[in-house]
Backbone as a chain_set.jsonl record, in Angstrom:
{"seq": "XXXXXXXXXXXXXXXXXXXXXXXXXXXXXXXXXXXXXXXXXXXXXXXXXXXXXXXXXXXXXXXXXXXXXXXXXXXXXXXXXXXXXXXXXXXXXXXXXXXXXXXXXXXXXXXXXXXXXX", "coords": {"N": [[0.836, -1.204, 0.0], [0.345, 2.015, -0.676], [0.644, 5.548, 0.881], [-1.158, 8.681, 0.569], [-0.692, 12.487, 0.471], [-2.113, 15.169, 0.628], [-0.901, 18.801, 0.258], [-0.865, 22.436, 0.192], [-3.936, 23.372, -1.133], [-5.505, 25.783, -1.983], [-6.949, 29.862, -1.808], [-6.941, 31.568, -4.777], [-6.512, 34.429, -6.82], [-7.758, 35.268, -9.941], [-4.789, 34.169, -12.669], [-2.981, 34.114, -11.104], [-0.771, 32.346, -8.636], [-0.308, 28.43, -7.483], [1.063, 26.328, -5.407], [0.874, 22.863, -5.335], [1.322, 20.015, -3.33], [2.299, 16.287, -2.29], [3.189, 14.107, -0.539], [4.661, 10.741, -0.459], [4.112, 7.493, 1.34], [4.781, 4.432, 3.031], [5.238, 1.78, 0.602], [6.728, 2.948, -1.097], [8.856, 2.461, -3.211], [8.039, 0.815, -4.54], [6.339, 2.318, -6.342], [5.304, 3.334, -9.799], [4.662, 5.777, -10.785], [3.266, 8.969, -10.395], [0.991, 11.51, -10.07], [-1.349, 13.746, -10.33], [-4.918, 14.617, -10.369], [-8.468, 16.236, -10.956], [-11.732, 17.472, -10.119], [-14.084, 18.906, -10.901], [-16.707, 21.09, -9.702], [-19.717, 19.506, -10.252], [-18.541, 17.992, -12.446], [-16.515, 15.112, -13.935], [-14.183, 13.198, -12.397], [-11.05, 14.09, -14.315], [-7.73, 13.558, -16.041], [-4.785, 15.712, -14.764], [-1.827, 15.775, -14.937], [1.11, 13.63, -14.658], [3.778, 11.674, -13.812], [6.688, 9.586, -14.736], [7.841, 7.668, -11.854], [10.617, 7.026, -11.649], [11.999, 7.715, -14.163], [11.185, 10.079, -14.287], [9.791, 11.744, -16.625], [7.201, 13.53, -18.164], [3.912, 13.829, -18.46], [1.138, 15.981, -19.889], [-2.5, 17.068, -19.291], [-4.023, 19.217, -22.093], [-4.876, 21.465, -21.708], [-3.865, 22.114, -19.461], [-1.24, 22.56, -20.12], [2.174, 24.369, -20.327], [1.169, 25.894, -18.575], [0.784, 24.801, -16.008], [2.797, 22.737, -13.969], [4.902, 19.546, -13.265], [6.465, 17.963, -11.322], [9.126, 16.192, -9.214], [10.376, 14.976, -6.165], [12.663, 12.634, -5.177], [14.307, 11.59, -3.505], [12.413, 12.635, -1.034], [9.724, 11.338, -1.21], [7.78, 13.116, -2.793], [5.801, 14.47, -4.538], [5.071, 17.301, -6.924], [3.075, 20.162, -7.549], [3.19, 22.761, -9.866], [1.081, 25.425, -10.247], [0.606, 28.21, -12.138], [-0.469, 30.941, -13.854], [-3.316, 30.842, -13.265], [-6.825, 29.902, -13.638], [-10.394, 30.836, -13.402], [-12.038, 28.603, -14.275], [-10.248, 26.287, -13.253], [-10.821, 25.483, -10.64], [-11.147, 23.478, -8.491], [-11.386, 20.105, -6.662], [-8.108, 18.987, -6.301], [-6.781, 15.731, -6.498], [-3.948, 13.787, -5.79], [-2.233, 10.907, -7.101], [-0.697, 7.541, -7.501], [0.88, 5.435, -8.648], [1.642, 1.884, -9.219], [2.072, 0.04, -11.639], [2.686, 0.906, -14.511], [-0.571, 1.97, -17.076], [-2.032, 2.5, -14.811], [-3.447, 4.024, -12.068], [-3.299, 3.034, -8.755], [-3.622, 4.195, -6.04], [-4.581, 6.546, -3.946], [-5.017, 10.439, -3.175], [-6.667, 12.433, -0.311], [-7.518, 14.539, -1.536], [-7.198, 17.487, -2.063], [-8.605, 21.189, -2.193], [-8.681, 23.779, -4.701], [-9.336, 26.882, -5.206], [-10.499, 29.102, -7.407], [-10.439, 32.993, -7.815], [-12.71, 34.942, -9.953]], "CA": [[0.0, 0.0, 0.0], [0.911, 3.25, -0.515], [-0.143, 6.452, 1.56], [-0.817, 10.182, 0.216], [-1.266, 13.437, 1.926], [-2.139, 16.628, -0.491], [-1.185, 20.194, 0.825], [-0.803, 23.81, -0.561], [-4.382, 23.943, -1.598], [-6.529, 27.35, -0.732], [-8.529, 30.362, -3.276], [-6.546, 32.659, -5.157], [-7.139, 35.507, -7.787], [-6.93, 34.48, -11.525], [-3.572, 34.795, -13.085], [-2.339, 34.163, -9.564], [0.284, 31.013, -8.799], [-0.312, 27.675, -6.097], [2.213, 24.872, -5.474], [0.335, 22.009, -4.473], [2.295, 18.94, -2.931], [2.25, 15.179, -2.266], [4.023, 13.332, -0.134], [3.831, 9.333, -0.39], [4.99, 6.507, 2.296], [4.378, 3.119, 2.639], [5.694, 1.012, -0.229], [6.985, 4.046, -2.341], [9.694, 1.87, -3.958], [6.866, -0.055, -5.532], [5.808, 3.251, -7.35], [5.972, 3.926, -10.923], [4.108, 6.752, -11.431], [2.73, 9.571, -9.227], [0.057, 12.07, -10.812], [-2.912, 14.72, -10.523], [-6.521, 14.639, -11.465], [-8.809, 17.029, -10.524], [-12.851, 17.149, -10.261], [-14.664, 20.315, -10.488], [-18.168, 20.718, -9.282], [-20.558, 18.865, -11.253], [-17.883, 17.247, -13.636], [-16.313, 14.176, -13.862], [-12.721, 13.693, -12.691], [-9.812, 14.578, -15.365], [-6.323, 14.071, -15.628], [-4.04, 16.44, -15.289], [-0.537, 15.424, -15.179], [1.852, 12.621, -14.619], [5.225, 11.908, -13.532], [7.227, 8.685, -14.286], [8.554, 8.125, -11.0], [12.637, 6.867, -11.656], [12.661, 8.621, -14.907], [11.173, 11.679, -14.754], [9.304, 12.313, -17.878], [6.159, 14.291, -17.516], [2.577, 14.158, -19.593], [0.056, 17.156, -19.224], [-3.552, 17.526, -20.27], [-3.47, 19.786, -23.102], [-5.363, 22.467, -21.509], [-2.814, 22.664, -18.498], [0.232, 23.154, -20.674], [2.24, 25.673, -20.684], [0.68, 26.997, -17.367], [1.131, 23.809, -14.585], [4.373, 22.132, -14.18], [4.917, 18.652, -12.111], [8.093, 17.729, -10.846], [8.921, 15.012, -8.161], [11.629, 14.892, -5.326], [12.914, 11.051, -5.285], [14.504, 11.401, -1.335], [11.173, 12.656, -0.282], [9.007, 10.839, -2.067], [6.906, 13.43, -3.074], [5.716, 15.2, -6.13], [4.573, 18.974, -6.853], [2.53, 20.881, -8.651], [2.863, 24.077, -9.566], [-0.011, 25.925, -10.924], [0.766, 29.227, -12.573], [-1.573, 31.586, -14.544], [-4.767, 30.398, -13.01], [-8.338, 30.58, -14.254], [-11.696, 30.25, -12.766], [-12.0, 26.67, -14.583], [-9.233, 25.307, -12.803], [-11.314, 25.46, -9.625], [-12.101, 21.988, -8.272], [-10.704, 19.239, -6.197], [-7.29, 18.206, -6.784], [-6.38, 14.485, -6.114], [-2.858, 12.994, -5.956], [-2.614, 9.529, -7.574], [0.159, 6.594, -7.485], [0.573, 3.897, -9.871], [2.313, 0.592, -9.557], [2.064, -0.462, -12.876], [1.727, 2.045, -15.78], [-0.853, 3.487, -16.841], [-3.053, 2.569, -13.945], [-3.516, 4.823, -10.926], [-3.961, 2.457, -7.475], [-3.689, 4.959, -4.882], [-5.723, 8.349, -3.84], [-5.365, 10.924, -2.189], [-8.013, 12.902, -0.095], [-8.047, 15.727, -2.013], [-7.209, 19.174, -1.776], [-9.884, 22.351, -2.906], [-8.199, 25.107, -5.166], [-10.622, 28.272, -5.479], [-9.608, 30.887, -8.512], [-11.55, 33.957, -8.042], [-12.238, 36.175, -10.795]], "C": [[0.866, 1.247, 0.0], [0.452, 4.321, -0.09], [-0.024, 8.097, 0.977], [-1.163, 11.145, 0.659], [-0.895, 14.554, 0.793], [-2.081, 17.771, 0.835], [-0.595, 21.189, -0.282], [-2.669, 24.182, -1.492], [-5.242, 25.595, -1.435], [-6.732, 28.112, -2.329], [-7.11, 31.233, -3.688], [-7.026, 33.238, -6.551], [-6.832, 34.634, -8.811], [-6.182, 35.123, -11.963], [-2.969, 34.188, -11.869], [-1.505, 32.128, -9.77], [-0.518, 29.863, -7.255], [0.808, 26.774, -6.257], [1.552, 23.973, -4.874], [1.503, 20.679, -4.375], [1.477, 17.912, -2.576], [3.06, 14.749, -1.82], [3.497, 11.817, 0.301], [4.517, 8.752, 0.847], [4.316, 5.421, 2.219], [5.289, 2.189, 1.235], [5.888, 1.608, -1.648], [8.021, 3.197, -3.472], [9.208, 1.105, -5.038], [6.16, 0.567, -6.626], [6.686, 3.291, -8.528], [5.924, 4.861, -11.864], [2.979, 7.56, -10.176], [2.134, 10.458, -10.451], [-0.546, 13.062, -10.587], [-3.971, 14.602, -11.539], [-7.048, 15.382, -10.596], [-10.615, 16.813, -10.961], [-13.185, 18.329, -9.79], [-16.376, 20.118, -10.108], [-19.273, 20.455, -10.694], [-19.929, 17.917, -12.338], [-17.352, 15.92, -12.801], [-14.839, 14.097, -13.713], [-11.9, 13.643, -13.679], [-8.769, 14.089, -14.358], [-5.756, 15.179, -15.681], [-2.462, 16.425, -15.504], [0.411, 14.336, -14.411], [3.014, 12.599, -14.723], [6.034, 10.44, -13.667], [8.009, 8.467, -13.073], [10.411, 8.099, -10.898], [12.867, 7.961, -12.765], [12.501, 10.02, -15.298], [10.403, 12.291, -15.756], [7.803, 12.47, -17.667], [4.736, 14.492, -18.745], [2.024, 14.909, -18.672], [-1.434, 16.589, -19.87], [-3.401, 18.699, -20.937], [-4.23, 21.498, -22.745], [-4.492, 22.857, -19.969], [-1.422, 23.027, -18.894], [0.931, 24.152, -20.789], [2.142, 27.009, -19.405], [1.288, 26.11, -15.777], [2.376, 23.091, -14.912], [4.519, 20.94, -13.014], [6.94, 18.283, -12.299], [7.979, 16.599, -9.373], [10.273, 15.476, -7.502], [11.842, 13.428, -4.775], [13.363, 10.874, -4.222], [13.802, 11.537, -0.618], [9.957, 12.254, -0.226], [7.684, 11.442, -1.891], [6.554, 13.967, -4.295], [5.075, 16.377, -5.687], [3.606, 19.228, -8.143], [2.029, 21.912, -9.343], [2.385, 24.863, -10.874], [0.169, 27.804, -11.416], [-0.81, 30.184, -13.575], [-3.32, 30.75, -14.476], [-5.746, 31.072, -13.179], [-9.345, 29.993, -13.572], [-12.085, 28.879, -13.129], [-10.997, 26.041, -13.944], [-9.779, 25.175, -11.417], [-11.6, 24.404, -9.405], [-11.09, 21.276, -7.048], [-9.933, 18.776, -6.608], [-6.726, 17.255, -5.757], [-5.131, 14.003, -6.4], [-3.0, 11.287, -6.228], [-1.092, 8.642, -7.345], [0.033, 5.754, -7.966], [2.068, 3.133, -9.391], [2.72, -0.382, -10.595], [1.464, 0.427, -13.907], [0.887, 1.222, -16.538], [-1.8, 3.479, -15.659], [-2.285, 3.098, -12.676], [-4.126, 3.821, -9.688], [-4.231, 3.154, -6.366], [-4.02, 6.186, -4.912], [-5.63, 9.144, -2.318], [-6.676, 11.477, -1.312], [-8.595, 13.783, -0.702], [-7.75, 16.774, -1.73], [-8.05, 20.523, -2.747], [-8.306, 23.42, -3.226], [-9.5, 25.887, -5.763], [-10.08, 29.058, -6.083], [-10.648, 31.747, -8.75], [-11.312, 34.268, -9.335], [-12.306, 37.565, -10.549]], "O": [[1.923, 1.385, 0.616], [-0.604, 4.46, -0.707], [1.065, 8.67, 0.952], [-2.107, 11.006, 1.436], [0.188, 14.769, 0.249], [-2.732, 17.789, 1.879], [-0.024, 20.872, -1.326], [-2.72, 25.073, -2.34], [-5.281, 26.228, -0.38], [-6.725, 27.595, -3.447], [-6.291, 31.487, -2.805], [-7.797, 32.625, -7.29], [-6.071, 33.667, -8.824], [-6.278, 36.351, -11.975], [-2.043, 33.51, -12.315], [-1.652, 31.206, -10.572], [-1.093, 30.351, -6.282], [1.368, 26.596, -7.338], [1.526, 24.145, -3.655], [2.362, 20.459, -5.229], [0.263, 18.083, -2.46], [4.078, 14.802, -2.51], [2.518, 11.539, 0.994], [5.414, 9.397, 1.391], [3.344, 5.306, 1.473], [6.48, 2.342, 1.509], [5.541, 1.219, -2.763], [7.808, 3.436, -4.661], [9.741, 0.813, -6.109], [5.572, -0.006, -7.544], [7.913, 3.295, -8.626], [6.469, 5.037, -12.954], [2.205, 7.021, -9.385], [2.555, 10.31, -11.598], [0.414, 13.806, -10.786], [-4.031, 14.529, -12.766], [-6.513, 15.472, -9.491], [-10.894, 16.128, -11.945], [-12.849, 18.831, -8.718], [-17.044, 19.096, -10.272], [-19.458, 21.085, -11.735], [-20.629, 17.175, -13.027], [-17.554, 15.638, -11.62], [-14.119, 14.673, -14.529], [-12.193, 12.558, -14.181], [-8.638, 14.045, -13.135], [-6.082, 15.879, -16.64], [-1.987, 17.186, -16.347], [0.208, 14.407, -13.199], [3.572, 13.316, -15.555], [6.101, 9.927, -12.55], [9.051, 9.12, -13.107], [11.186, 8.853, -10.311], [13.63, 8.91, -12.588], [13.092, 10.795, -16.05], [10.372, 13.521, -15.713], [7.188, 11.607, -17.04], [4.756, 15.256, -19.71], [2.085, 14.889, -17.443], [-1.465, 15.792, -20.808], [-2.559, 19.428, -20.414], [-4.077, 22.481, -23.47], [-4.623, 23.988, -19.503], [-0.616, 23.643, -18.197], [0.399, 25.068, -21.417], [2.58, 28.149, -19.25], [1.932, 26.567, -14.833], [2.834, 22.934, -16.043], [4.279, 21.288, -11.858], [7.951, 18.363, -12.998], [6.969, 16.335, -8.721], [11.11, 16.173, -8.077], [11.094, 13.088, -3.858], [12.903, 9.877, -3.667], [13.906, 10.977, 0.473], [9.138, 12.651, 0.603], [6.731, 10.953, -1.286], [7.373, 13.737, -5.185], [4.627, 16.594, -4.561], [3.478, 18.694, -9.245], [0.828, 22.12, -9.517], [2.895, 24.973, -11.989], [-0.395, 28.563, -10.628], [-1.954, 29.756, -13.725], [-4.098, 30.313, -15.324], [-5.885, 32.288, -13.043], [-9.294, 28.833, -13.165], [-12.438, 28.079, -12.263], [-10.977, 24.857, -14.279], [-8.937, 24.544, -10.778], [-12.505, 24.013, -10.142], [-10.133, 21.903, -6.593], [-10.256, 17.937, -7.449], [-6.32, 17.545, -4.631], [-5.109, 13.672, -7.586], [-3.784, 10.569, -5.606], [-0.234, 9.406, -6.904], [-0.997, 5.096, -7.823], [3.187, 3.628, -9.256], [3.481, -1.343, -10.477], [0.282, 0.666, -14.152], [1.188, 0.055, -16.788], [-2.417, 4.532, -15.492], [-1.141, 2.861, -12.288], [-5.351, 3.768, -9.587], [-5.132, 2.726, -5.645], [-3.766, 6.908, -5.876], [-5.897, 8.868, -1.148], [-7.754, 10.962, -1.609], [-9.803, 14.014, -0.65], [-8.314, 17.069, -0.677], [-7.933, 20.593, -3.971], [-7.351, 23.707, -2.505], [-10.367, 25.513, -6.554], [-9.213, 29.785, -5.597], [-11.563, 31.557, -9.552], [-10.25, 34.079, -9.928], [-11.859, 38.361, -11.375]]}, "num_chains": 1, "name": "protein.A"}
């Protein structure tokens, strides 16, 4: 099993920056892929980006490009995710994920709320 714990979420203006984080434990060595998806009110959750965990190489959804950026720290075993030029659609619940076997996601976090005024 593996365990996840989301922080940095909270409201800010649009345009405005967050860094949200993830830190895993439990049977991190077993990971091979850490993530974000996100679920806004009324929708259905989305991905939004993905991190191989040894090598590093990073898919977006195509509407976060450009703006969000993931990155991982391999001694702390956590990942980041930092949200730049934010828009009122990016408002929702974001979930940290963990995979054991690409491309599937086994593990969830609780969730953290980002609020982008306008």
């Amino acid at each position: 099993q593996v365990q996840l714990v989301e922080s940095g979420g909270g409201l800010v203006q649009a345009g405005g920056t967050l860094r949200l984080s993830c830190a895993a434990s439990g049977r991190t060595f077993s990971m091979t892929d850490m993530g974000w998806f996100r679920r806004a009110p009324g929708k259905e959750r989305e991905f939004v980006a993905r991190i191989r965990w040894r090598g590093g190489t990073a898919d977006y959804a195509d509407f976060v490009k450009g703006r969000f950026s993931i990155s991982r720290d391999y001694a702390k075993n956590t990942v980041y995710l930092q949200m730049n030029s934010l828009k009122p659609e990016d408002t929702a619940v974001y979930y940290c994920s963990a995979g054991i076997s690409t491309p599937t996601m086994d593990f969830w976090g609780q969730g953290t709320q980002v609020t982008v005024s306008s």
